[in-house]
Each structure stands twice: as structure tokens, then as C-alpha cells.
N, C-alpha and C positions, 0 to 999 in steps of 0.2 A: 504493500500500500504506500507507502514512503517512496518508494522508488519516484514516483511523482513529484516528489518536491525538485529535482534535481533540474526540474523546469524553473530558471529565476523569477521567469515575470510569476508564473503560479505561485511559487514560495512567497512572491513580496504581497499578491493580491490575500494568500490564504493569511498573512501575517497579519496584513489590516485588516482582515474578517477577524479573526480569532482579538484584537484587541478593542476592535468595536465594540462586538460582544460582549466583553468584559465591562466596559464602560456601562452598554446598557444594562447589565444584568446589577450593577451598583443602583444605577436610575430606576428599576424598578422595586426594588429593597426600597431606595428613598422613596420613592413617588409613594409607597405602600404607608410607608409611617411619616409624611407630611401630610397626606392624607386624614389620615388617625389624628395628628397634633391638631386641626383645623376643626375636623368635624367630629373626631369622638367614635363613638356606636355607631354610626353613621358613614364610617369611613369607605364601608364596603361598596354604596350606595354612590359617593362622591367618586371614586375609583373606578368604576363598572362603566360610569356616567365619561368620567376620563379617555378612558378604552375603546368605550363606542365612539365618541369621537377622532379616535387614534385610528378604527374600522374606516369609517367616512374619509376621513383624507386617503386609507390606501388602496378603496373601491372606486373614489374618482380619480385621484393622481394616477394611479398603475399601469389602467389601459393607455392613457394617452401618451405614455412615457414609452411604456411599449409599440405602440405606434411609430413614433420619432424616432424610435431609436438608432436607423439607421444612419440620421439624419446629424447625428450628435456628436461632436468631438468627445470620444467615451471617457478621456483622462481627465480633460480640466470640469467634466460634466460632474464626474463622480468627484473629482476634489472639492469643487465648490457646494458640491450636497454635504461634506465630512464637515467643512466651516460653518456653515448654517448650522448645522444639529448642536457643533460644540460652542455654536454662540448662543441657541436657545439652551444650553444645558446649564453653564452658566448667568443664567436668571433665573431660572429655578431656586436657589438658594432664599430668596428676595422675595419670594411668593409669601403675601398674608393675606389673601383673598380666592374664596374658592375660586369662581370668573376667573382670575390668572390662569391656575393650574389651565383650565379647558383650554384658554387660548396659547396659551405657549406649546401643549399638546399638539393642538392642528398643527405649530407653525412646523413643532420637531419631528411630528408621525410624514407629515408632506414632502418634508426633505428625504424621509426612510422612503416610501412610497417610490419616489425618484431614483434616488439608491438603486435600491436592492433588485428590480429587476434587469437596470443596465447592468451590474454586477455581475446576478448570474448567468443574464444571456451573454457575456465576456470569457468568460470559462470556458462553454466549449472551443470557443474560435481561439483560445489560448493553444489549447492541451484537446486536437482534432482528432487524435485516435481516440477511438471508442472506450480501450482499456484503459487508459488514463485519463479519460474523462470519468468513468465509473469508479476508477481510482478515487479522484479529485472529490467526488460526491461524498464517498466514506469519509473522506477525509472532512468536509463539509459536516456535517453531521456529528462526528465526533464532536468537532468543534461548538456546535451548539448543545451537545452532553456536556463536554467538559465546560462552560459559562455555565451550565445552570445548575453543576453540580458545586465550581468553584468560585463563582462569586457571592454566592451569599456565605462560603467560610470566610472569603476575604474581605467581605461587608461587614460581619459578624466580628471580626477580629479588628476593623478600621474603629467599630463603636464604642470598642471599649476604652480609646482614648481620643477619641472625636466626635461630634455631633454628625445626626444622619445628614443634614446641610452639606458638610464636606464632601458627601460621596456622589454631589453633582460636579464638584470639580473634579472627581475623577474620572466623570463620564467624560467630560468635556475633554480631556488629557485624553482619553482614549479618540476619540473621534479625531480629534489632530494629531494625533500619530497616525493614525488610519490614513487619512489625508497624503503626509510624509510617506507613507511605502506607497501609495496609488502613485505619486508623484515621483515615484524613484522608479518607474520602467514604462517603457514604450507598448503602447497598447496595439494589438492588431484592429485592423479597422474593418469593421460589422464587411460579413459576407453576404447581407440580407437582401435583398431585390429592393428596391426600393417599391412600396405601396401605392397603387393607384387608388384613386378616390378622395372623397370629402374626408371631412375628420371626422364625421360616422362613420365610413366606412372604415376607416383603419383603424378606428380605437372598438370597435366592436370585433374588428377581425378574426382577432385568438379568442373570445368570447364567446364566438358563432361557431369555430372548429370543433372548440374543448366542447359544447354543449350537443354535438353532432357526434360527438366520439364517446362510444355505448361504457368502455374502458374510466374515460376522466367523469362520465356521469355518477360512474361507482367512487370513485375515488372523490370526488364532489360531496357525493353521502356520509363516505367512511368518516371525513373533515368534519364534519357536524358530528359524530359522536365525540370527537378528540378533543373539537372545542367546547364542548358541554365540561368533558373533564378538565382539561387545561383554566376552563375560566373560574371553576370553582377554586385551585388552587391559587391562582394567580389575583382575583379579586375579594377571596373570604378569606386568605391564611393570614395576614393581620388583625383582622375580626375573631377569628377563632380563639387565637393563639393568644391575642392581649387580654379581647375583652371577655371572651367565655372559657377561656384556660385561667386567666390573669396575669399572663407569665410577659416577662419582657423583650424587648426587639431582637437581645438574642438569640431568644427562642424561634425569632418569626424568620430572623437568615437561617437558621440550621433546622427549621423545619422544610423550607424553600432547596434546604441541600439535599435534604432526603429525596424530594422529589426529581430532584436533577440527578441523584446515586442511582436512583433505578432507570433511570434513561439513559446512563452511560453503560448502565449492565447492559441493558438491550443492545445496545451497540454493540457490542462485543456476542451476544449472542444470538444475534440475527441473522449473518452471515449462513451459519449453520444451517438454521431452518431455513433459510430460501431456497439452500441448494436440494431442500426434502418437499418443499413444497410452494405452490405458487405463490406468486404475489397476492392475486386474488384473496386464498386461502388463507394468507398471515393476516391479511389487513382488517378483514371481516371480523376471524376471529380475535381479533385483538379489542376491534373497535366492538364487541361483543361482552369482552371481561370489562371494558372500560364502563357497559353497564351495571354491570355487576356489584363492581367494588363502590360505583357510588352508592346503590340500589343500599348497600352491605352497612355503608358508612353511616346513609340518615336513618337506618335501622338503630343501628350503634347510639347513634344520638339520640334519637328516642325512649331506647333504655336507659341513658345515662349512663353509660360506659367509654364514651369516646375521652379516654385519658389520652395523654401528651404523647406516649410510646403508643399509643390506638393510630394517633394520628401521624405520627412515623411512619408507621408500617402501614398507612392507608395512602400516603404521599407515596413511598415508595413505591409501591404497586401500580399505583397511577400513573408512575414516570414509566417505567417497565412498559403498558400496554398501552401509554400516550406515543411512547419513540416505536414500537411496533407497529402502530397503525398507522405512522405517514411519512417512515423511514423511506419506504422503497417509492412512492411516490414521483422523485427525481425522475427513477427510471420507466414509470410511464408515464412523464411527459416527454422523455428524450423518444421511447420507441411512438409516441402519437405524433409526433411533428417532425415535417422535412426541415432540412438548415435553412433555409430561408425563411419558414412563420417561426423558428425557435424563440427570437426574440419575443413576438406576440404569444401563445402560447402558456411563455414561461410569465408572462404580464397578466394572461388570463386567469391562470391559476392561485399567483398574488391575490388581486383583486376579488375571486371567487371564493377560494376560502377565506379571506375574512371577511364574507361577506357573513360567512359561518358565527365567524367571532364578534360581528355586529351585534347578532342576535344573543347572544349565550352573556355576552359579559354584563349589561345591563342586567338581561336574565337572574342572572345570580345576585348580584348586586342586589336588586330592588326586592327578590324573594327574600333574600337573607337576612336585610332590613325591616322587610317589614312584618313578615310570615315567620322567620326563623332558619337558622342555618340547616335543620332537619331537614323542614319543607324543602329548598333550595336543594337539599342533595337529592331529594324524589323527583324532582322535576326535571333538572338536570341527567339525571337517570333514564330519566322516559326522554326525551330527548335525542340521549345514547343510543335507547333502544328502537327508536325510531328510525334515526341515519341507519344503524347496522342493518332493520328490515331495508330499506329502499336501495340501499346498498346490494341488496343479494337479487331485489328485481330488477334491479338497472344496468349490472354487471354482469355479462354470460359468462356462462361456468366454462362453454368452452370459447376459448381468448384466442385465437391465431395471429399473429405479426402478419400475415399475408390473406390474402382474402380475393378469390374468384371474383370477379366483376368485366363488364361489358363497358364500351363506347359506343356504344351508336348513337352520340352525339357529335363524334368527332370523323374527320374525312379519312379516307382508308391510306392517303398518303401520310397522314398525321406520323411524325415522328415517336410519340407514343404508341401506336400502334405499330410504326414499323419496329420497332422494340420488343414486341411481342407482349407489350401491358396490357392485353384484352382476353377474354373469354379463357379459355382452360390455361392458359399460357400467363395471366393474372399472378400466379403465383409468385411472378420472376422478384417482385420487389414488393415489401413491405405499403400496407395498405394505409394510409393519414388522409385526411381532410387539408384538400387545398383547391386551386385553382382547376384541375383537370378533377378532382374526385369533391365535389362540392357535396355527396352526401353519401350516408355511411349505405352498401347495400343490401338491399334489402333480402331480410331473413338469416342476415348475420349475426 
């Protein structure tokens, strides 16, 4: 897996990912407990509220950015998104009015939004073999186990001689290092076609494919069980943990690590299972136990059993079948899209699943404030089990990369067809939604 680094420009991009990272996973720890110091009981409510507006900037910034992207000088693009982020990180600190938090949210999620899918549609045109691009992806992933399992120990460990405040200056420090390795190598420039049409048309582009492609519809559902779980951790564990444990911010980073310990386990033990069973197969039943262990938890709560080690070992478990269900995801977006929609595509999928986490973070938030963090975990729950049904209607059990299909829209001179991409001879090359296959066929 390492062998990949030995690509410079990849080692200096994966280097500003992995310290991004870091910075934000401090920015969330804080956002969790300035939230709590402003509003109290209530924090969960203020935060959920936070989030959904962090969904809205990345459901409308994404597509459009994907769209343009061919259009973009990718270096000084993606540096000037790292200075924004670490200038709104640094006002953070300065926040005594909820209204702040929200607006400086939009300005910092808009700049991510922008980010993150020029980033990854850059990777593959980096690292063009398929093996090291599939490399690169592990490697990716790692990378967001290792933040989530070690920044709230190094949050955790910052508080004990500094205020949560500080640990926006370290976001900030992070984003401008990130910046610094973006700015230290020469980027390959987008092998994209450029886009015909309005700006509907190209910012819906990957939107219209992904929605077309039987494959990202499953994976679309699977997203909704994971952000049911991901937002109960991520918007109730300073509510739990201060206000119905009573225990202090210490406890709220190395609760936050437990969940990131079992996503890094997954990491390590994913590999395994995939090579024994499908993708299909892992992600479902993952996003399956993810109902489960909520189902399990507001049970727990309701008998009044959910101690400090309950909620340990319910974090863990939750990271475990959160990195399982949208671990392998990468890899069907790379086998649904030709090199040219990659960029859109990979914009669609931003955009799409947090369209998931629009729903889910208020969701918990406003349950858990007002009904109870029990209710919030039933709801949540059904939720889970909701995506994972639609999940198994929307996803065929049998998946082939290639798929028989006809032209008889196209003339018999058509270079696709002298190709032999028609009728029994369809097999020759993997089947995607694009220009010559605008819709998926039928009875696949």
C-alpha cells in the first residue's frame, strides 16, 4: 500500500489531507463544546442546527464546482480554498453569539465544499494506474480513521492545559500547512472534456448519471443508514457525555476516540472481507448492524444502563460498521464513471450524501433536545433500517462491470460501433452513464 507514496506530488497532496484532517477533527471537538458553553442542554440542538447548514453549502457549492472543474487552475484553486477555511477558523475563537457560529459555518463548510471535490477528482489524474489509484484510496481512508481516532486524544490532551478556544488555532495551523504542501508540486491538468451546456446542464450532470446508475442508487441508501449513525455521534456525544453522564470535555475527546478506534479497526479488516465477499454484500450488511447497535443503545437508555464504558463500547461498534458501510464506496464511483465525468460524478456523490446528513443531523439534534436522547436513538434507528431496506431494492444482487446493450441510435459507421460496443459484443468494455449510454439498460 505505501508503495504509492513514492509518487511526490501524491505524498505532498496525501500530507495536506492527513493535516487538514487533523485541524478539522480539533474544530469539531471545539465546535462540540462552544456549542455546550453558549447554549447549555441545548447544545445538541445548536450543533445539529450548525451541521445542516455545513449540508447546504456542500449540496449547493459541490455540483457547481464539479462542473468547472475542468475549467480551474487546480493549484492556486485548492490553495486559496486552505486560506479561507484557516481565516474563518481563526474567528471562531471570538464567537459569543449563536448567529456567529451559523454564519462562519457556511462561510468555512463553502470553502470545504470547493475543496474537497477538486481534490479528489486530482488523485486519479495524479496516480493513473488503477493499482495505485486503489492504493491511494486505502490510503485515503486510513487517513480519515487515523483523524478520528487521533484527534480527539490530541484534543483531549491540548485541554488539559489550554482552553477549547485554542484548538481553533490549531485548525487554522492545519489548513495553512495544507495550503504549503498543495503549493509545493505541480499539478496535472484535468483530462476532462470540457462540458457542453448551461450551468444546469453541467452542474446537474454527475447528479443525472449517479441517479441513473442502479449501483450509486444502493450506495445513495446505504449513506442514509451511516449518516443516521455518524450524526448521532457527532451531534449528541457532548450532550451525553457532559450533560447526562456529567463527566467533563475529557471524556467527550476520548469518547469521540472510541469511535474513530473502531473505524480504524475496520480499516485494517476490510481488506479481508472484500476479497470473500462483495461490495454489495459488506455495505448492506454493515449498514444493517448500524441499525442495530442504535436500535440496542436507546434500549440501553431506556433501562438506564447506558454507563460511560456502555457508551464506549457503543461508539466503538458504531465506528467499526460506520467505516464498513462506505469504505468501499471510492470504488464504485471509480468502476460507474468514464475519466472524463470523474470529476462530476465524484461532485455528485459529495453533494448527494450529505444531502443524507442534511436530514439526520438536525434529526438528532432537535429529537434529543426535545424528546430525549433514547427517542433520538429509535428514530435514528429506523432510519438505518430504512436506507438498508431500499438499499437491497435499488441495488441488484447481480452487479456486472459490463452489460449487453444495443445502439440503434447510432449510425453503423459510428466508431462505437465499429468497436464492437453493440449487441452480444457489448461486453468488450465496462458499462457507465455518459454521452453514448444516457440510460442504464433495461432489465439490468
Amino acid at each position: 500500500m505505501i508503495s504509492v507514496l513514492a509518487n511526490r506530488t501524491y505524498r505532498h497532496l496525501l500530507s495536506a489531507q492527513i493535516i487538514a484532517l487533523i485541524g478539522t477533527g480539533l474544530a469539531t471537538v471545539a465546535l462540540g463544546l462552544l456549542a455546550f458553553d453558549l447554549a447549555g442542554s441545548n447544545a445538541g440542538a445548536v450543533l445539529g442546527t450548525a451541521l445542516a447548514i455545513k449540508m447546504v453549502a456542500y449540496i449547493g457549492i459541490a455540483p457547481v464546482v464539479g462542473a468547472y472543474a475542468d475549467r480551474l487552475p487546480r493549484r492556486a484553486f485548492l490553495v486559496s480554498m486552505d486560506v479561507v477555511r484557516a481565516a474563518v477558523a481563526l474567528c471562531l475563537p471570538f464567537v459569543d453569539q449563536i448567529w456567529q457560529i451559523y454564519v462562519l459555518i457556511f462561510v468555512l463548510q463553502s470553502a470545504s465544499a470547493a475543496f474537497t471535490p477538486t481534490f479528489q477528482a486530482t488523485i486519479p489524474d495524479v496516480l493513473p494506474d488503477e493499482a495505485d489509484y486503489t492504493r491511494a484510496l486505502s490510503l485515503s481512508r486510513l487517513a480519515y480513521d487515523l483523524e478520528s481516532l487521533l484527534s480527539p486524544i490530541f484534543a483531549a490532551a491540548l485541554l488539559t492545559v489550554i482552553s477549547f478556544h485554542w484548538l481553533f488555532a490549531g485548525t487554522s495551523i492545519g489548513f495553512a500547512i495544507s495550503a504549503l504542501f498543495v503549493l509545493s508540486v505541480t499539478l496535472p491538468t484535468s483530462p476532462a472534456k470540457p462540458q457542453s451546456g448551461g450551468i444546469y446542464a453541467r452542474t446537474t450532470r454527475g447528479i443525472r448519471a449517479y441517479l441513473k446508475t442502479p449501483r450509486l442508487r444502493g450506495l445513495l441508501a446505504v449513506t442514509f443508514a451511516a449518516a443516521a449513525a455518524s450524526s448521532m455521534v457527532i451531534v449528541n456525544t457532548v450532550v451525553i457525555v457532559r450533560e447526562m453522564l456529567g463527566l467533563s470535555q475529557h471524556e467527550v475527546a476520548l469518547t469521540l476516540a472510541a469511535y474513530g478506534a473502531g473505524s480504524m479497526l475496520a480499516a485494517f479488516i476490510l481488506p479481508r472481507i472484500l476479497d470473500r465477499m462483495s461490495d454489495r454484500k459488506v455495505m448492506i450488511y454493515a449498514a444493517s448492524l448500524l441499525s442495530v447497535i442504535l436500535g440496542s443503545m436507546a434500549a440501553a437508555m431506556t433501562a438506564g444502563i447506558a454507563s460511560w464504558p456502555v457508551v464506549l463500547a457503543v461508539w466503538a461498534a458504531l465506528g467499526v460498521a460506520y467505516s464498513i458501510s462506505v469504505t468501499p464506496s471510492g470504488r464504485l464511483l471509480k468502476r460507474s464513471a468514464g475519466e472524463s465525468d470523474r470529476p462530476a460524478i465524484f461532485a455528485a456523490q459529495f453533494a448527494l450524501s450529505h444531502a443524507a446528513w442534511l436530514l439526520c443531523y438536525p434529526l438528532a439534534g432537535q429529537i434529543g433536545a426535545i424528546y430525549g436522547q433514547a427517542n433520538a436513538f429509535g428514530i435514528l434507528a429506523l432510519v438505518a433500517a430504512l436506507g438498508t431496506i431500499a438499499a437491497l431494492m435499488l441495488w441488484p444482487k447481480h452487479d456486472p462491470e459490463t452489460l449487453a446493450h444495443d445502439h440503434a441510435d447510432l449510425p453503423a459507421d459510428h466508431p462505437h460501433i465499429r468497436e464492437g460496443h453493440s449487441g452480444s459484443k457489448a461486453a468488450a468494455h465496462p458499462y457507465v452513464i455518459d454521452d453514448l449510454h444516457p440510460e442504464w439498460p433495461r432489465g439490468a
